[in-house]
Each structure stands twice: as structure tokens, then as C-alpha cells.
Legacy VTK file of the C-alpha trace (Angstrom):
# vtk DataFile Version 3.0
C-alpha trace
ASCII
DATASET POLYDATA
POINTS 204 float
-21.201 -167.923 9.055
-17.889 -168.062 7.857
-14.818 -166.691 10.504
-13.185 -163.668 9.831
-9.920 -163.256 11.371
-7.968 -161.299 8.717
-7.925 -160.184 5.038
-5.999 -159.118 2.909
-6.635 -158.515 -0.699
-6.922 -155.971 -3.623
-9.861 -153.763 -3.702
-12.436 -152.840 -6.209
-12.834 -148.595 -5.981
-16.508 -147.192 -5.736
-15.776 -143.825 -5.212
-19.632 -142.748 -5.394
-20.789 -141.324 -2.336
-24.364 -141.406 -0.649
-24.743 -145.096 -2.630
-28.520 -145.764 -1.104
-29.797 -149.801 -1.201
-31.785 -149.199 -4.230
-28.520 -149.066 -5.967
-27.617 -151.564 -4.712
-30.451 -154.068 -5.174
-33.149 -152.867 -7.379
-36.394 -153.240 -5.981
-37.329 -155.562 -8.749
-34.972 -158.321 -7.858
-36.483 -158.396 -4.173
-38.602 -161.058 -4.868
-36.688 -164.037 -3.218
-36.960 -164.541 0.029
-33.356 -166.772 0.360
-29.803 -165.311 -0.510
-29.242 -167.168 -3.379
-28.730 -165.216 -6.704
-28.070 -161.754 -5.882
-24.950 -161.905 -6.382
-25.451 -161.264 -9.804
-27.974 -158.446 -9.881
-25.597 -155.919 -7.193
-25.453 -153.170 -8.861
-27.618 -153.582 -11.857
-28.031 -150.694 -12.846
-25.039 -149.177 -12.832
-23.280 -152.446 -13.992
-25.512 -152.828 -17.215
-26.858 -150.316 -19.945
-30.256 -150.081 -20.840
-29.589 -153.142 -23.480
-28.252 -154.903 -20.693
-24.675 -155.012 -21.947
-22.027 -154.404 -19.410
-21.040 -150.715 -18.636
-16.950 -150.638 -19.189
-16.680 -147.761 -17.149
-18.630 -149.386 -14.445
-15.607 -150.151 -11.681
-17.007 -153.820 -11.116
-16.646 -154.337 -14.672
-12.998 -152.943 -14.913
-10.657 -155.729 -15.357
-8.164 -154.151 -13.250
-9.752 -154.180 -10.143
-10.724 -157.331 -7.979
-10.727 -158.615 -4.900
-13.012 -159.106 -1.382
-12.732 -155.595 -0.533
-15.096 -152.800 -1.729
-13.893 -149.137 -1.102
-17.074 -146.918 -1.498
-17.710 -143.209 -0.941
-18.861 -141.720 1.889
-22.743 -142.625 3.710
-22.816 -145.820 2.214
-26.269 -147.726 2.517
-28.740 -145.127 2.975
-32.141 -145.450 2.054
-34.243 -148.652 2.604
-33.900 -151.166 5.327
-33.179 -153.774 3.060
-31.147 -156.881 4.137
-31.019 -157.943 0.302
-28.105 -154.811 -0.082
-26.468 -157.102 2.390
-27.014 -160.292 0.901
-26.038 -158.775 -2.779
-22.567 -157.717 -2.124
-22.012 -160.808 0.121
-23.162 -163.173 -2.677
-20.964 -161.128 -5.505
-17.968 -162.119 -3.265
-16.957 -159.128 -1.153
-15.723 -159.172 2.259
-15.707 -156.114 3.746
-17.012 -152.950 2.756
-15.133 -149.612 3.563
-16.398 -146.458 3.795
-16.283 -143.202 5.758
-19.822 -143.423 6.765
-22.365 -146.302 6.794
-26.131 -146.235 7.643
-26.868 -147.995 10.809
-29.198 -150.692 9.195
-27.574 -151.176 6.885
-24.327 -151.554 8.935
-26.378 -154.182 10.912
-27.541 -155.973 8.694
-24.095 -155.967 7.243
-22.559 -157.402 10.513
-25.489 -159.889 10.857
-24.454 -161.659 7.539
-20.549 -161.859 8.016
-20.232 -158.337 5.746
-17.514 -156.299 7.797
-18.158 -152.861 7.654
-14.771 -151.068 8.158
-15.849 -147.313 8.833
-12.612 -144.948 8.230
-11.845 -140.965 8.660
-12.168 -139.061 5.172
-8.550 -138.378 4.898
-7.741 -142.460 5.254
-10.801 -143.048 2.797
-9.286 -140.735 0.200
-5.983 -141.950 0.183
-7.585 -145.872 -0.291
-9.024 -144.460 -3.556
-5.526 -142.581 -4.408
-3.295 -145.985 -4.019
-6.073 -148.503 -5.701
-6.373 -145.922 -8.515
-2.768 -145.395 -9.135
-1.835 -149.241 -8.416
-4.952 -151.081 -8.840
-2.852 -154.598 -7.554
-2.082 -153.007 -4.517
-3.224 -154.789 -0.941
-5.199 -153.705 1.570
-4.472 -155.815 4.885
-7.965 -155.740 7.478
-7.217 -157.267 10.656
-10.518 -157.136 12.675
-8.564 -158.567 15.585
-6.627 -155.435 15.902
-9.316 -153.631 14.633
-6.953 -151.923 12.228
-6.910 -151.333 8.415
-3.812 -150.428 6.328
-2.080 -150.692 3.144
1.391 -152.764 4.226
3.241 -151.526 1.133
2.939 -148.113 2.231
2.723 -148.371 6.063
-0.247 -146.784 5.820
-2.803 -147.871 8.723
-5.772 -146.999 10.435
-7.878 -148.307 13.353
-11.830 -148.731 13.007
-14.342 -148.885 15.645
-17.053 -151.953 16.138
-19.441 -153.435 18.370
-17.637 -156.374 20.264
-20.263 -158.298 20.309
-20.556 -158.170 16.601
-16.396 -158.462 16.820
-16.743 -161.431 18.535
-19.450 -163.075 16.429
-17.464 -162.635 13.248
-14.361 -164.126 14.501
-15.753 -167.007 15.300
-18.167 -167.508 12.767
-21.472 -167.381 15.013
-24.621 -165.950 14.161
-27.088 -164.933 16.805
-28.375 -168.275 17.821
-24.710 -169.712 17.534
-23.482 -167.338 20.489
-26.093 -168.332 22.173
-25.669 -172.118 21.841
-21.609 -171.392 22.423
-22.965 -169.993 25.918
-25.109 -172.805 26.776
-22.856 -174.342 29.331
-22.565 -171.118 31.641
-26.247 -170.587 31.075
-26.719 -174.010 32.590
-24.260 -173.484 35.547
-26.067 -170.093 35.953
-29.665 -171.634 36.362
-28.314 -174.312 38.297
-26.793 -172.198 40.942
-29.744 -169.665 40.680
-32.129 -172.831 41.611
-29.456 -174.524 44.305
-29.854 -170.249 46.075
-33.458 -170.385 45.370
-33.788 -173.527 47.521
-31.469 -172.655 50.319
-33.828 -169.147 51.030
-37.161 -171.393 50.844
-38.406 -171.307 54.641
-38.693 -174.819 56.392
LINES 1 205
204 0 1 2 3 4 5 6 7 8 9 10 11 12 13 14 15 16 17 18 19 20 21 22 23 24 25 26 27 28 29 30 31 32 33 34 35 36 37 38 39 40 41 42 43 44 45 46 47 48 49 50 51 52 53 54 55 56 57 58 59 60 61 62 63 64 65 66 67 68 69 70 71 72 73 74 75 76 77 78 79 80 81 82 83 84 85 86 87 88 89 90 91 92 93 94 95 96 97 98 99 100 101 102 103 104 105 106 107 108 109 110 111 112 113 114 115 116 117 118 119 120 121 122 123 124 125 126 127 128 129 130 131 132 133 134 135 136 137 138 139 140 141 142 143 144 145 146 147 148 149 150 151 152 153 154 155 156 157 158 159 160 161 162 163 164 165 166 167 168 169 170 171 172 173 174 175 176 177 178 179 180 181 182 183 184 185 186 187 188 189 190 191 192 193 194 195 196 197 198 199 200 201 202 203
């Protein structure tokens, strides 16, 4: 997976709450089983009419807004299990997702394909959608070493909360079986040591 150290970058606004995965990904489009091409279907539904022509007042389809960072309403990811709700927004080119409240899968499965989730109190969430609205170019700075989240041209910040294991993972770029593999030499000296004690107890 790609590292993730820092970010900062202009946000797109979603300020829908309770957004479940089936808005995200439509069930119809779950027929892949790689991560290539969902990009384009996130939001489908909301992005296109029913003569699938592109909604104006859809934010994703606002010229004004862009960037790595989606800021969504609260209890984002709900419904389904899905991984492809992961996938989706990865693939359209988002970074980090922040919300006030994220469903656990999805939140994992978030984490487990280099998505940050960047959980924030309702107060910090609202004014994210008050400064993007008002100044849609301004930038939101995510530092997931500090674990902190702010808006530098208003010295506006706010620190978020995640696992760090997952923390660690992301800044290096590992997936499971890459922290694993990044452990391999201690594992080694652990097992060798474990046999060398092993031996030394064995009666004569």
C-alpha cells in the first residue's frame, strides 16, 4: 500500500449523514472481484440522473470542490459489510475520509486498504463543512503522525483517535502480511532463542 505520512489538500463536502455502503457502491456494480473500476461507479446514484447524465448539484460533480479529502456527515458507512465502499472511494482518488462517526467495518476495511478514516467531534465536523463551503480552495492539513487534523489558515485543529497498529501499517505502507514479513527477523531471533531454552531444560 501506499505510505501515508501527511496530507494536505482541499476537500470535497458530503454533508449527508447516515451515508450506508449501498450508496456508496450499488449492489449492481459488485460483480468484480478485483479493485479495478470502481472508481467510477462511487456514488452512482447520487452522481447520475436516471438518464445517466451527471447531477450538477451532486458535490462530486461541483467544479469547485476537489481534492483527496472527503468530509461526510455523521455515521458514515453503515449498512453492508462491503469492502467494495472501500475500494470505490479509494479508486475515485480520495485519501481520507472524515466524519464524526464511522461504522466499524467499514472503518476496517477502510484502514485495511490505505483509506484513513479521520473520526472528529460534531462541533470540528461542522465547522469543516462551514470553511469548505464558504472557501471551497481552502486546505485541510491531516498529519496521522500527530494524529491531528486542522485547517492551517485558520489555526483550527483537532486530534483523532486510531488503532496503532493500523497507525503504524499506514505509515509505512504495509498491509497485513507486510508487517509480518517487516517482523521476520525478531520472529527468527525469537524461535531461535525459544529452541536454544528448549534444549538447555531437556534432561540428560
Amino acid at each position: 500500500m501506499e505510505k501515508f505520512i501527511t496530507l494536505t489538500d482541499t476537500a470535497v463536502p458530503l454533508e449527508i449523514e447516515n451515508v450506508d455502503t449501498d450508496q456508496i457502491i450499488p449492489a449492481r456494480f459488485l460483480k468484480a472481484t478485483d479493485k479495478s473500476g470502481f472508481g467510477e461507479n462511487l456514488f452512482r446514484d447520487w452522481r447520475f440522473d436516471s438518464n445517466d447524465e451527471p447531477n450538477p448539484e451532486f458535490a462530486l460533480n461541483k467544479s469547485e470542490y476537489k481534492g483527496a479529502i472527503l468530509v461526510a456527515g455523521d455515521n458514515f458507512g453503515c449498512g453492508s459489510s462491503r469492502e467494495h465502499a472501500a475500494w470505490a472511494i479509494k479508486a475515485y482518488g480520495f485519501k481520507v475520509v472524515v466524519s464524526s462517526y464511522f461504522a466499524d467495518i467499514f472503518k476496517g476495511n477502510a484502514l485495511n486498504n490505505g483509506l484513513l478514516p479521520v473520526q472528529v467531534s460534531p462541533k470540528f465536523l461542522e465547522l469543516l463543512f462551514i470553511e469548505i463551503t464558504k472557501d471551497p480552495s481552502v486546505e485541510i492539513k491531516v498529519d496521522l503522525e500527530a494524529q491531528e487534523i486542522s485547517i492551517p489558515k485558520k489555526d483550527i485543529s483537532e486530534s483523532f483517535d486510531i488503532d496503532p497498529y493500523k497507525k503504524t501499517c499506514m505509515i509505512n505502507g504495509f498491509d497485513d502480511i507486510d508487517f509480518l514479513v517487516s517482523k521476520l527477523d525478531a520472529i527468527k531471533e525469537f524461535e531461535t532463542k525459544r529452541s536454544q531454552k528448549l534444549q538447555a531444560t531437556k534432561p540428560l
